[in-house]
C-alpha positions in Angstrom: 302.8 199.5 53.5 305.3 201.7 51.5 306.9 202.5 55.2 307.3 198.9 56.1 308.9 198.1 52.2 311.3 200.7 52.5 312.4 199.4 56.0 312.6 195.7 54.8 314.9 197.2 51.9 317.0 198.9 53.7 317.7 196.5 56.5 318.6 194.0 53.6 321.1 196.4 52.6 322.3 196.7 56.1 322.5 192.6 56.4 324.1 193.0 52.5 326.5 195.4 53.9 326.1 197.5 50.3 327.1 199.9 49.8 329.5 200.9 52.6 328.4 204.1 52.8 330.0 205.2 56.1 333.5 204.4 57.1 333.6 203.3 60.7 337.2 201.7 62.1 336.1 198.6 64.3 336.7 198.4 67.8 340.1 197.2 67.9 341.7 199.6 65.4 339.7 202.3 67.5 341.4 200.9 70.8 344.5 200.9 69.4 344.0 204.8 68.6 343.5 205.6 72.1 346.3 203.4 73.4 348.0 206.0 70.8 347.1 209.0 72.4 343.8 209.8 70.5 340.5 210.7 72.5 337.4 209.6 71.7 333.9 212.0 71.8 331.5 209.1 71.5 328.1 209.0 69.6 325.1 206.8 70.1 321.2 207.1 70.6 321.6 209.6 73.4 323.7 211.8 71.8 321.5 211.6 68.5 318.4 212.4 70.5 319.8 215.6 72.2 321.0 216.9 68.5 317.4 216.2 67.4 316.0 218.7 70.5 314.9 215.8 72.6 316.1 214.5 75.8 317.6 210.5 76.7 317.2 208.3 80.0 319.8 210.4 82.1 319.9 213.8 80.8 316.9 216.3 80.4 317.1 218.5 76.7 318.8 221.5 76.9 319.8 224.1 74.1 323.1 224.2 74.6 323.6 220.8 75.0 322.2 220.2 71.3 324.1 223.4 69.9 327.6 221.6 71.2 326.7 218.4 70.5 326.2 219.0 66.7 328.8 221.4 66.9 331.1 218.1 68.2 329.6 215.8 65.4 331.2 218.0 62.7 334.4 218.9 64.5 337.8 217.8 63.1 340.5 218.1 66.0 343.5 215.9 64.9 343.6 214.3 68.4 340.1 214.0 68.4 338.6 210.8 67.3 334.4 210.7 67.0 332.8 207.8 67.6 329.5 206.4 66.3 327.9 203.1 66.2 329.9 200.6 64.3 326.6 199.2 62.2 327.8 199.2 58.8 330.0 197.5 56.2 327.0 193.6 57.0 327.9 193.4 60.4 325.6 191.0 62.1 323.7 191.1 66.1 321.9 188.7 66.6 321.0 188.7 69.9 320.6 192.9 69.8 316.7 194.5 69.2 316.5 195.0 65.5 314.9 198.0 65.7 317.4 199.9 67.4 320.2 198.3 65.2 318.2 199.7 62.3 317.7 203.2 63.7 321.5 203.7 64.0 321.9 203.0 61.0 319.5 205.1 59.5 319.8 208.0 61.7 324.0 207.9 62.0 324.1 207.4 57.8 322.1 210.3 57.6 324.4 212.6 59.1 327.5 211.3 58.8 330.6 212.5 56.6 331.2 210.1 53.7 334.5 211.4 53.5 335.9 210.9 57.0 336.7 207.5 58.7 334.7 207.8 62.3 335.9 205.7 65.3 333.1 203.0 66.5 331.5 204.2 70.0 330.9 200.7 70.4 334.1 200.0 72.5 332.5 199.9 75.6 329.4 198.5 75.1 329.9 194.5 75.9 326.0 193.9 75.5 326.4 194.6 71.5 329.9 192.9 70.8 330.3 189.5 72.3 334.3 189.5 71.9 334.3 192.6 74.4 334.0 190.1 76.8 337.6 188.3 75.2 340.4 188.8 77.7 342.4 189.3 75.5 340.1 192.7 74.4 340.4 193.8 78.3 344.1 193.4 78.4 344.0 196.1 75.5 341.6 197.9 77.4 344.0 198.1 80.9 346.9 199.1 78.1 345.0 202.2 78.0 345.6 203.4 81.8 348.4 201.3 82.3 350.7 203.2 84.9 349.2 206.3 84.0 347.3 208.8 86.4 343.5 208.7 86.3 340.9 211.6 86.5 338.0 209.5 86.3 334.6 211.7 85.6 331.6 210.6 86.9 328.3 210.4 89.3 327.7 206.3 89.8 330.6 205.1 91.4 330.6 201.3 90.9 329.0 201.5 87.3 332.3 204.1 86.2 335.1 201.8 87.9 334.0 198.1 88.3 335.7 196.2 91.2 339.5 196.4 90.6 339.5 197.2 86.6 341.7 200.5 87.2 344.3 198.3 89.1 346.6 198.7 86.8 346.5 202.7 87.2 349.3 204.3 88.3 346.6 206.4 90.6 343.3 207.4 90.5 341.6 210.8 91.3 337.5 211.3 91.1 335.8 214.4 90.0 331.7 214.0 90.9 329.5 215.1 88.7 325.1 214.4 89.0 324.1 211.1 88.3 322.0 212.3 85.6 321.3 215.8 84.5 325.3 217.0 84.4 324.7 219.1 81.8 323.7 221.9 84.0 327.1 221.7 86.1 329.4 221.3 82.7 331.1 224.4 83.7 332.4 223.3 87.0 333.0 220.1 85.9 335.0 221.2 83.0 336.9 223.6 85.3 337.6 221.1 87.8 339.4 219.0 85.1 341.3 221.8 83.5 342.7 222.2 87.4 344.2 218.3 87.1 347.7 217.8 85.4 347.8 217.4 82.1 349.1 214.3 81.9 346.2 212.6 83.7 344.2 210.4 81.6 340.3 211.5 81.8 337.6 208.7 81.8 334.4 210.1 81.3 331.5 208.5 82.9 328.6 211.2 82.3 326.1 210.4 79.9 325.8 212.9 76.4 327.9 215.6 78.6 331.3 213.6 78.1 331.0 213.4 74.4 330.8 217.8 74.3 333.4 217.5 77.6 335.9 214.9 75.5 336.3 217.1 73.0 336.9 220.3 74.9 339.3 218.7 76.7 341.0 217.3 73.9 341.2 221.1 72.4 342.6 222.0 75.7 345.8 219.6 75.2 344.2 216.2 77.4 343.8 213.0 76.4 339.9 212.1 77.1 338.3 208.6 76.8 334.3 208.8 77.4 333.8 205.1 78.8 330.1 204.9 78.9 328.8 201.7 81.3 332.2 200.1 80.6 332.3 199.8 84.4 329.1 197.7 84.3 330.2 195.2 81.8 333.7 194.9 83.3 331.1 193.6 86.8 328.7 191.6 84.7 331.8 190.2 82.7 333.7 188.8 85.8 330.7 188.0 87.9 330.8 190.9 90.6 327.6 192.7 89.4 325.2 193.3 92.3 321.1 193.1 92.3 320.9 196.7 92.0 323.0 196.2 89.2 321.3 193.6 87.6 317.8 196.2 88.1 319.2 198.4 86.0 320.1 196.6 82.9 317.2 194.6 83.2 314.8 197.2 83.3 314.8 197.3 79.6 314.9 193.6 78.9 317.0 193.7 74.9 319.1 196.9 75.0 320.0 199.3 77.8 319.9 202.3 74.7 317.1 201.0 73.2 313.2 203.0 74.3 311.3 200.7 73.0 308.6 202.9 70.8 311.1 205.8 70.6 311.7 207.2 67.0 314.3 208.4 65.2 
């Protein structure tokens, strides 16, 4: 009973939005960063579960992984941005699990450094912020690649690029990494991008490895933008999703980061 109180209290503060506690930019400001120049090393319930020793849905635990990752978290590269879940300050989702809402926000405020403003990781993720779906939020999204030279990391093809969204880029050049597990070829994979030009823009599409591989390649002089499933919700968003597609999101019918059961 005194569990399920404290809950209730605290997800009355969250609706409240007292006291902001964390300092997150919103997704907009922390698109306009990138457009800047900045990378992004993005946070979420993956990443928190590998720097709590456990594993996530694509990526089995490893030691190293959860060293760098926590190593990451705390890092400050000035061209660096790091990116959690943009849950604070009463922000509302309504159609979102409550449960996982809540654990970000517990779990996140727990760790985070009152003192620092983080990016919000929630730039790709269309399922938790309905105006991702805005053109308008898109055309700032193809600003980002604009006539600029892609090294696009990752294992699923379609769920990385979406049907046409890198039309806008100048070129594009894939590096192929495991569908799930990539943590155990990081070295090759971060060689292989250390080999491209430095003036290539690097989408990361690689589960809890791209947050550790954004910011090593952002200490190494790159400009790297982990994208998550952005290439998923660019298909869902314009209506060229497949069934296979379709399997995987609804395989977990509220969230596609949510476990239902996991704790935090």
């Amino acid at each position: 009973m005194q569990e399920e109180a404290r809950r209730r209290a605290e997800r009355e503060r969250l609706a409240q939005g007292l006291p902001p506690r964390v300092k997150v930019l919103s997704e907009w400001k922390t698109l306009d960063e990138l457009i800047r120049g900045k990378s992004i090393a993005r946070f979420g319930d993956g990443e928190i579960k590998h720097m709590d020793g456990r594993r996530n849905v694509s990526q089995v635990h490893h030691p190293e992984l959860t060293r760098r990752l926590n190593e990451v978290f705390r890092s400050r590269v000035p061209n660096l941005l790091i990116g959690i879940p943009n849950v604070y300050n009463g922000r509302e989702f309504t159609e979102v699990n409550q449960d996982y809402i809540y654990n970000m926000y517990r779990r996140f405020r727990k760790i985070a450094d009152k003192t620092y403003t983080y990016a919000s990781s929630y730039i790709t993720r269309g399922d938790l912020c309905g105006y991702l779906s805005w053109p308008s939020y898109w055309n700032r999204v193809f600003k980002l690649w604009e006539d600029r030279p892609i090294t696009l990391v990752r294992g699923h093809e379609k769920r990385a690029t979406g049907g046409g969204m890198f039309a806008k880029a100048r070129s594009v050049h894939h590096i192929q990494t495991p569908a799930s597990g990539a943590w155990k070829e990081y070295e090759r994979i971060f060689g292989e991008c250390l080999q491209r030009p430095k003036d290539d823009l690097f989408l990361l599409c690689v589960g809890p490895t791209a947050t550790v591989l954004a910011h090593d390649l952002a200490v190494n002089g790159r400009q790297a933008v982990d994208i998550g499933h952005l290439g998923m919700f660019y298909s869902r968003n314009w209506g060229i999703e497949d069934d296979r597609d379709r399997q995987v999101w609804h395989h977990r019918p509220t969230d596609p980061g949510y476990v239902p059961g996991s704790e935090y």
